[in-house]
C-alpha positions as CSV (number, residue, x, y, z in Angstrom):
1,X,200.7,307.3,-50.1
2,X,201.8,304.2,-48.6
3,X,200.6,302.2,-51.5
4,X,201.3,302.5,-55.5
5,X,199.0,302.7,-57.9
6,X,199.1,300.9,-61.5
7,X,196.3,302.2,-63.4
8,X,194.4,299.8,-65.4
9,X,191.9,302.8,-67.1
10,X,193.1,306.0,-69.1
11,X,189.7,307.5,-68.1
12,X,191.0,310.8,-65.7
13,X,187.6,310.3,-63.5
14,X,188.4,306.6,-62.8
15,X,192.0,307.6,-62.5
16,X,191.0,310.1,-60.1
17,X,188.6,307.8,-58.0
18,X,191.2,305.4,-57.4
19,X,193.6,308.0,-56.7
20,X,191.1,309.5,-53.5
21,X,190.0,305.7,-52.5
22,X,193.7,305.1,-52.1
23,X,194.6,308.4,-50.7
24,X,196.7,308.2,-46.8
25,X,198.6,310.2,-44.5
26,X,201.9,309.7,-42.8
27,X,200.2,307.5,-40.5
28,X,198.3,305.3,-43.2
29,X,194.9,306.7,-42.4
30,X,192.5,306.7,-45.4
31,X,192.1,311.0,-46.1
32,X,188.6,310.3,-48.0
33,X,185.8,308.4,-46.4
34,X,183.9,305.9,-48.3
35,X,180.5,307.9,-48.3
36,X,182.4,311.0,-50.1
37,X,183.6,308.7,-53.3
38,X,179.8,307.9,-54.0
39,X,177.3,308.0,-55.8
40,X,180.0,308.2,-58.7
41,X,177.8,307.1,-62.2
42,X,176.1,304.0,-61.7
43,X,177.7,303.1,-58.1
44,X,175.7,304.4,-55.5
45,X,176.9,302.3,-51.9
46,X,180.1,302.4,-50.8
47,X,180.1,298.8,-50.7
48,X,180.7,298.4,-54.4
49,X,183.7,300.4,-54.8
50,X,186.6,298.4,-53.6
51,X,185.6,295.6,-56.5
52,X,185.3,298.6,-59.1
53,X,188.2,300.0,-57.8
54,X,190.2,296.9,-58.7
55,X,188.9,296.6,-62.3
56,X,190.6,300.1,-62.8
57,X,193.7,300.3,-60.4
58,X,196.1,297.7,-59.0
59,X,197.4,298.7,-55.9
60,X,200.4,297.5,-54.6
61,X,201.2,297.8,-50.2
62,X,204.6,299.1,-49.4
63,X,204.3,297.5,-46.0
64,X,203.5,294.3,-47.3
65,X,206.2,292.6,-48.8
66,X,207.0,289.2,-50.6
67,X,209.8,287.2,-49.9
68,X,211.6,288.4,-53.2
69,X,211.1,291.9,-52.2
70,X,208.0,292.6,-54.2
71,X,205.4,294.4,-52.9
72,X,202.0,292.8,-52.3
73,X,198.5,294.3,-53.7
74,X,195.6,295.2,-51.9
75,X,192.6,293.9,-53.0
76,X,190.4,296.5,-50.4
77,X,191.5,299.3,-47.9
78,X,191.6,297.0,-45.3
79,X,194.2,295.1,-46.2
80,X,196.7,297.7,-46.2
81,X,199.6,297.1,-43.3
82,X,200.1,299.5,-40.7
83,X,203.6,298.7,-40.8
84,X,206.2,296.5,-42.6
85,X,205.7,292.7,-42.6
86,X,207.0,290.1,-44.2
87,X,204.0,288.1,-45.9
88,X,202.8,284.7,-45.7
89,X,201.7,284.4,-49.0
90,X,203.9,284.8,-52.4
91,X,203.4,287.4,-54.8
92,X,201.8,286.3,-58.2
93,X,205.1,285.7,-59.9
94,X,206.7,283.4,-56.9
95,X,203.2,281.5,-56.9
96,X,203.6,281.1,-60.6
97,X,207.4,279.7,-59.7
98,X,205.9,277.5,-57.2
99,X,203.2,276.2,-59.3
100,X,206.0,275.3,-61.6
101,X,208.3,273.7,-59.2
102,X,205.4,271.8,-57.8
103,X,203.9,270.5,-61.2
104,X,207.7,269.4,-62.1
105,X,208.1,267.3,-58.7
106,X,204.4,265.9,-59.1
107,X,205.7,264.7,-62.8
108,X,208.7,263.3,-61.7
109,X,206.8,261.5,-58.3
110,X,204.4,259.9,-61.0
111,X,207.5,258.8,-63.1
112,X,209.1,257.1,-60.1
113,X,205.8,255.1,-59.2
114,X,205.3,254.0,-62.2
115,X,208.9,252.5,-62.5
116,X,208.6,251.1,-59.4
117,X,205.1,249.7,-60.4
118,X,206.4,248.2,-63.5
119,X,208.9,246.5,-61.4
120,X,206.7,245.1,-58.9
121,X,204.4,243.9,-61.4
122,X,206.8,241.8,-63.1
123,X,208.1,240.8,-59.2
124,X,204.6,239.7,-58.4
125,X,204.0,237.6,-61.7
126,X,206.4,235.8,-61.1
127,X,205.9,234.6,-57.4
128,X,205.0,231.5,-56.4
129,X,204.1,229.3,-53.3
130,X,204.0,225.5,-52.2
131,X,200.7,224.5,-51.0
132,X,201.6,221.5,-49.5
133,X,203.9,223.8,-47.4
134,X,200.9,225.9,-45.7
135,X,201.0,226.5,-42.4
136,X,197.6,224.8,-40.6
137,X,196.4,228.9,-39.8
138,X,197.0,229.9,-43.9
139,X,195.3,226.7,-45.0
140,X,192.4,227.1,-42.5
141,X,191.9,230.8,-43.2
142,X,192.2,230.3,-47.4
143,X,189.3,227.6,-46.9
144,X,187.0,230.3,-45.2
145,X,188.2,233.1,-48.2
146,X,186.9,230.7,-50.6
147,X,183.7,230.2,-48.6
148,X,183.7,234.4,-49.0
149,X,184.4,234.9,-52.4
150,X,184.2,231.8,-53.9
151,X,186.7,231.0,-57.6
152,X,187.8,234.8,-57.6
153,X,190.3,233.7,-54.9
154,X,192.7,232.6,-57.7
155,X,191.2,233.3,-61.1
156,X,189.8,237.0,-59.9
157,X,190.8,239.6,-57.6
158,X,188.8,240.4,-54.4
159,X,189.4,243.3,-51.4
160,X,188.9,243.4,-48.3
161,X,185.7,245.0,-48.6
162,X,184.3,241.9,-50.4
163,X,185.4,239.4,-47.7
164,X,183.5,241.2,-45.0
165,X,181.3,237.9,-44.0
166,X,184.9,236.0,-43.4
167,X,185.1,236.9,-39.4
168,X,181.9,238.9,-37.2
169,X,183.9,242.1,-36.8
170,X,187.0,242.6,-38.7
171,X,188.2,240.4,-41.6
172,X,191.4,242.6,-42.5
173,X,193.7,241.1,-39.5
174,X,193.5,237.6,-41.2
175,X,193.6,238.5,-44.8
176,X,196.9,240.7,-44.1
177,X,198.0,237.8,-42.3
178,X,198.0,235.9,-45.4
179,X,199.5,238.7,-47.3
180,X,202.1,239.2,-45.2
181,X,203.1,235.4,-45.1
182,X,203.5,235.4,-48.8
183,X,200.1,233.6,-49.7
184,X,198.6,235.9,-51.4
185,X,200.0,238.4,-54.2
186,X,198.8,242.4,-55.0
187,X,197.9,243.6,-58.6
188,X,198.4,246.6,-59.0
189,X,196.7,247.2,-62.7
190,X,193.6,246.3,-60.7
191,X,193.6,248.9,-58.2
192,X,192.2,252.3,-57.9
193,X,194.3,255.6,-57.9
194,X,196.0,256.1,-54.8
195,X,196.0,252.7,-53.5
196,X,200.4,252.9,-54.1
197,X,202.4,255.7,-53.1
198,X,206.3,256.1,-52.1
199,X,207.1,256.7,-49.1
200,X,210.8,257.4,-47.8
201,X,211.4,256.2,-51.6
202,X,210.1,252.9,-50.8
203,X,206.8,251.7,-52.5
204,X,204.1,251.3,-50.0
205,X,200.6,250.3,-50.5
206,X,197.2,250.7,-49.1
207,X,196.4,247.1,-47.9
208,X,192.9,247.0,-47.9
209,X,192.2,248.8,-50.7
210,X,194.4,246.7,-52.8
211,X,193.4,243.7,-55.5
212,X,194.3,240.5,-54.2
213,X,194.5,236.9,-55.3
214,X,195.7,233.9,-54.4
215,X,199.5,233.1,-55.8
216,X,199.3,229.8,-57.9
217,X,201.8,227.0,-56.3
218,X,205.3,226.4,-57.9
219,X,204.9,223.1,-59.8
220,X,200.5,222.9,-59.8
221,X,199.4,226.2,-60.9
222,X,195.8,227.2,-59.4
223,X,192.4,225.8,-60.0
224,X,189.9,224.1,-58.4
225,X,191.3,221.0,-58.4
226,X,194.5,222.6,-57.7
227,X,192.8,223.8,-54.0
228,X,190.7,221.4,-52.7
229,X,194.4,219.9,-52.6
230,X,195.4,222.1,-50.2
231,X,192.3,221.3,-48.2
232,X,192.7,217.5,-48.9
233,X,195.1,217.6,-45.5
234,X,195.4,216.8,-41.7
235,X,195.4,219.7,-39.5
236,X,198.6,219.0,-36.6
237,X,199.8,222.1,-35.6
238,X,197.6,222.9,-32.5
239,X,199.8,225.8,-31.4
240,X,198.7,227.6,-34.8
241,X,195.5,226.7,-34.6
242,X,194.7,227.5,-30.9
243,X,196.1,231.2,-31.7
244,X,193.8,231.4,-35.0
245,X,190.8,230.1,-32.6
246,X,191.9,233.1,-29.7
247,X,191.9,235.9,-32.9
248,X,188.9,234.9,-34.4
249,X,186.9,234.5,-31.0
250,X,187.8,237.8,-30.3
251,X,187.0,239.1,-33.1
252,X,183.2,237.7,-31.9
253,X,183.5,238.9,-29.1
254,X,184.7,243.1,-29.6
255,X,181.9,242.5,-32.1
256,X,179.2,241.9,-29.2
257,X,181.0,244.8,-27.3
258,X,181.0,247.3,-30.1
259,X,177.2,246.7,-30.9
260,X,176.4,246.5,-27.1
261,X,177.7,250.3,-27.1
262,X,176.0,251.4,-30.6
263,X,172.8,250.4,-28.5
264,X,173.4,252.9,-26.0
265,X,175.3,255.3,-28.0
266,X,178.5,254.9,-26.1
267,X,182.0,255.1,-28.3
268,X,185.2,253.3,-27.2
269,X,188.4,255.3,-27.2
270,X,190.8,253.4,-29.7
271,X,193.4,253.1,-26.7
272,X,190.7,251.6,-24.7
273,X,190.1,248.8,-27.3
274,X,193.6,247.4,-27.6
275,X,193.8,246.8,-23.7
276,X,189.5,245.6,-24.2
277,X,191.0,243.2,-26.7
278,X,193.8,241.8,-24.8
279,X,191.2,241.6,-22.1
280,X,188.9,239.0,-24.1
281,X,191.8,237.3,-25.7
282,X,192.9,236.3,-21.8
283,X,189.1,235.6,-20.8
284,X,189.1,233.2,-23.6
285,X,191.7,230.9,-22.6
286,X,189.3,229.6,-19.9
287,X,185.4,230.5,-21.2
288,X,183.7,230.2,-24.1
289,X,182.8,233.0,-26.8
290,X,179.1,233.1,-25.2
291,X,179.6,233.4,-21.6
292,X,182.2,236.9,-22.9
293,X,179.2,237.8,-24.6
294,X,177.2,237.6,-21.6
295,X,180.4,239.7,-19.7
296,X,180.4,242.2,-22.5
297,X,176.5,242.7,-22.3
298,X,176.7,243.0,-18.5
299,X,179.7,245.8,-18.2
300,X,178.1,247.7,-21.5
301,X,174.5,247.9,-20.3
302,X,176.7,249.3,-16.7
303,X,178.4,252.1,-19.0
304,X,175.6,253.1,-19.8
305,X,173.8,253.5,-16.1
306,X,176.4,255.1,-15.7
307,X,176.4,257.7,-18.5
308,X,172.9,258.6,-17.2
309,X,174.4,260.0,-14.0
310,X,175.2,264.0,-14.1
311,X,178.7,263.6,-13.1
312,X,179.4,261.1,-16.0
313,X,179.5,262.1,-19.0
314,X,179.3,259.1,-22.1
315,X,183.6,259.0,-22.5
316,X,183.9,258.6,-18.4
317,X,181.4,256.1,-18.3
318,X,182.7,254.2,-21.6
319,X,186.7,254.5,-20.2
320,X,185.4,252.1,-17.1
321,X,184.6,249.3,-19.4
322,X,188.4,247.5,-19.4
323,X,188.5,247.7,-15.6
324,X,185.2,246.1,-15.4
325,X,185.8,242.7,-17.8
326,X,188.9,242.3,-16.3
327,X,186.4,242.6,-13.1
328,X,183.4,240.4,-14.1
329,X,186.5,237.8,-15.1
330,X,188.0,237.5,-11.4
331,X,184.8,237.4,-10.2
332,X,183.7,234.1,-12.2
333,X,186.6,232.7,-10.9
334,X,185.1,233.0,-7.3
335,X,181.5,232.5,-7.8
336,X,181.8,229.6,-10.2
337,X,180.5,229.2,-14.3
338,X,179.1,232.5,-16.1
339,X,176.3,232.4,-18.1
340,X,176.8,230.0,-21.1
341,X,173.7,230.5,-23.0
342,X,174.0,233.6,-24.5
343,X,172.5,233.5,-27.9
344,X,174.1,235.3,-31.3
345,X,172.2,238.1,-32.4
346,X,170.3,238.2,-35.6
347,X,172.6,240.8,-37.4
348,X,175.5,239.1,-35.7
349,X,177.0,236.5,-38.4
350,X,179.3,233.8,-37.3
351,X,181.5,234.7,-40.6
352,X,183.0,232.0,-43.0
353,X,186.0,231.3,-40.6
354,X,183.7,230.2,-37.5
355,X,181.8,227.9,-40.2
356,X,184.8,226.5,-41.2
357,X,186.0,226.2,-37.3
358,X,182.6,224.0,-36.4
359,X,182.7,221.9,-40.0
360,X,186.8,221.1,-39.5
361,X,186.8,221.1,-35.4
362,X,183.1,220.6,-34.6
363,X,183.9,223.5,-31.9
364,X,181.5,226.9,-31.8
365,X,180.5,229.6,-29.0
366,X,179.9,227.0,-26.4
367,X,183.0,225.4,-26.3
368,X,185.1,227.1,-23.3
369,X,188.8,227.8,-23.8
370,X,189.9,224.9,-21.8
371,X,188.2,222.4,-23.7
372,X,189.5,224.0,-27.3
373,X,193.2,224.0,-26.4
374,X,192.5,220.3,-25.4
375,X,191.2,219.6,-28.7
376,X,193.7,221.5,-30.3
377,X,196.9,219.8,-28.6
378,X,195.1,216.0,-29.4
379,X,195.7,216.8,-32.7
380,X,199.3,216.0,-32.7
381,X,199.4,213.2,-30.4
382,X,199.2,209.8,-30.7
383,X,195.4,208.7,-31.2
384,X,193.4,206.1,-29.5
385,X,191.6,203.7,-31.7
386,X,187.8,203.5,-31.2
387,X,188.7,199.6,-29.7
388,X,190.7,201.2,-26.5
389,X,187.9,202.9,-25.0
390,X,185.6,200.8,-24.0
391,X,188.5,198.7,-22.2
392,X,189.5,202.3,-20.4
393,X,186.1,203.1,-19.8
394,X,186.2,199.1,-17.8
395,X,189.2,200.1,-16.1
396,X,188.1,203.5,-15.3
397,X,185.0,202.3,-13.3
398,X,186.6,199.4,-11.2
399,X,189.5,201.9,-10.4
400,X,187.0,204.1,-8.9
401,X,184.8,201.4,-6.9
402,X,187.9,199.7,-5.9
403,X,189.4,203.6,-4.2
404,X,185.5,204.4,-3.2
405,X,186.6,207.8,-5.0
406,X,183.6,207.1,-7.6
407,X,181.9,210.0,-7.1
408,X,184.6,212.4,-7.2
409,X,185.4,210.8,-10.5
410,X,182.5,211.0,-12.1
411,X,181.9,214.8,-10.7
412,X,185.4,215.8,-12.9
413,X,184.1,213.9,-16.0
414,X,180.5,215.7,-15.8
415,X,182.8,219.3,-15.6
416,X,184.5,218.1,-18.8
417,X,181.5,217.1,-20.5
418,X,180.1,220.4,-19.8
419,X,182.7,221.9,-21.1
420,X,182.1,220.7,-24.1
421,X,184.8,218.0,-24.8
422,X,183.6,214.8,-26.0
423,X,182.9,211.4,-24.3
424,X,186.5,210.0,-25.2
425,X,188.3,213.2,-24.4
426,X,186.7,213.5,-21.0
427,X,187.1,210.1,-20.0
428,X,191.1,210.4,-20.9
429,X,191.4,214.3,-19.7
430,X,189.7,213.0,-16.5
431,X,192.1,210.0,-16.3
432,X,195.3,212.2,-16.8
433,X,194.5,215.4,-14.5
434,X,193.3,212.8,-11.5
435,X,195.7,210.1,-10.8
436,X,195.1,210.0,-7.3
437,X,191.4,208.8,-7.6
438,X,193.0,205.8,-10.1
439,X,195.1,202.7,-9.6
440,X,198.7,203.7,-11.1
């Protein structure tokens, strides 16, 4: 017999049905079939025998073999080896080991995070910042969080979840940002199970699941009055700014895309989105948010022809999107303007950073790239006072008549007005990029 038996029943029929369900040759072939051992009392299909079998024997496989050297039991005929093996389970008194060992590692894990929580804790309590040392992109960013979540900024805690209205598409780029800066703290007596764990015995967190708030400054504390200080300020840094204008556009913009897709059920690859989104980011440096949307409508709605074809499927057709912005973007460069009336959809929300964009920079969808950066770089410079432009304007227009280059003038001062710059800006941006059509 190529299994042993341990007997569970001192009832010699039991002990005698086990002993011919078990039964084997040399060559571990069962002696008895199953249809012989039945009808024994109440069992009358073979198929309840290997369960009543177990209740009164406990067989144990000679060809099945724990790592310790015990032998393995068999719960039916079928699992009996045909020849030695090693097996991939433990046997019951290894598992218990294991259980053990595991238990006493989970213990000790929970011990160590809870040290290292009680030490951040205390770390985070006591951090501070200096509001008045914000950089333009934190202070412009914390004024759109408020606009999302309102006081719990610094006397609450808020997640990512609950900032979803801050940008069109994804919030959790600019809230990390803060994070990672040092403007906002973590709290961990806050958060849900889970959202710390060590990792390579460092304590690591699940960002966007974690309770965040606003650090208080070194010397003010927080408050109300304490942030509309950090408002209360002039915004310089244009660099800063034109790089917070290119994520959140973006941002719009993979929106359009995504939604453009979900319309004709096509799904882009996540490797395909990071080049998409570098993509954009380039596009905007010269158009405006609403002529991409008009690209990103355009190459999604030719996906989807495309997907419609038998030898496309829905991934081929969706992988040809990059190549084709990049595409639609050379091409506006020969055939002149795109599109630049291209309307927001209704489930397509312009988020508390673009309100805060328009109320701080009066600058939206419409504005191209060009005319953004302008704005953005005036900031810093030295500002004309409302009295020098009429005088520039004076000099602007005998320059012209004087040269007979009026027209060619006033064509490059329409462009800029188009592009959305303002009367002032496109009279001096006209000035400065055509000397030769001016007296020097």
């Amino acid at each position: 017999m190529a299994v042993t038996l341990e007997f569970l029943t001192t009832d010699p029929e039991e002990i005698e049905l086990a002993t011919r369900y078990w039964a084997m040759n040399e060559s571990c072939e069962f002696l008895a079939p199953l249809k012989e051992l039945v009808p024994f009392r109440e069992l009358t299909q073979s198929a309840q025998l290997a369960k009543f079998v177990r209740k009164i024997a406990t067989a144990r496989d000679h060809n099945h073999v724990c790592e310790c050297g015990k032998l393995i039991p068999a719960s039916a005929r079928s699992d009996v080896k045909k020849s030695l093996r090693k097996s991939y389970r433990p046997c019951h008194e290894c598992f218990e080991v294991m259980i053990r060992k595991k238990q006493a590692a989970e213990a000790a894990a929970r011990a160590e995070l809870d040290a290292r929580l009680t030490s951040h804790i205390a770390y985070t309590k006591r951090q501070t910042i200096v509001y008045s040392q914000l950089k333009d992109d934190a202070a412009l960013v914390l004024r759109a969080l408020y606009d999302s979540v309102g006081p719990r900024l610094w006397n609450g805690r808020f997640t990512h979840a609950q900032c979803r209205d801050l940008t069109p598409y994804n919030p959790g780029p600019f809230i990390n940002r803060l994070y990672e800066q040092g403007v906002l703290g973590d709290d961990p007596m806050a958060a849900h199970p889970g959202t710390y764990f060590l990792e390579d015995e460092e304590l690591r967190l699940l960002l966007d699941e974690a309770q965040l708030f606003l650090l208080p400054d070194a010397e003010l504390g927080c408050g109300q009055d304490v942030f509309e200080r950090i408002m209360d300020r002039a915004f310089t840094d244009s660099e800063t700014l034109w790089n917070l204008w290119l994520e959140y556009a973006c941002d719009d913009v993979l929106w359009y895309l995504i939604d453009q897709c979900d319309l004709h059920n096509l799904e882009i690859e996540l490797a395909d989105l990071t080049k998409i989104r570098s993509t954009i980011r380039h596009g905007l440096h010269t158009h405006s948010v609403a002529q991409m949307w008009f690209i990103m409508w355009k190459v999604a709605r030719d996906a989807a022809a495309l997907s419609r074809r038998s030898y496309y499927s829905d991934r081929r057709a969706t992988a040809t999107i990059p190549g084709n912005i990049r595409k639609q973007l050379e091409l506006s460069k020969q055939e002149g303007e795109l599109r630049n009336d291209w309307n927001r959809q209704q489930a397509h929300i312009v988020g508390t950073l673009g309100m805060v964009f328009s109320e701080v920079f009066g600058i939206d969808e419409y504005f191209n790239g060009a005319a953004v950066l302008k704005m953005f770089e005036r900031l810093g410079g030295p500002q004309k006072t409302s009295g020098e432009y009429p005088e520039i304007a004076t000099a602007f227009m005998q320059d012209t008549l004087e040269m007979n280059t009026s027209m060619a003038a006033l064509e490059a001062f329409a462009e800029l007005i188009r592009a959305g710059l303002t009367t002032d800006d496109a009279l001096m941006e006209t000035i400065e990029r055509n000397p030769e059509l001016f007296h020097s």
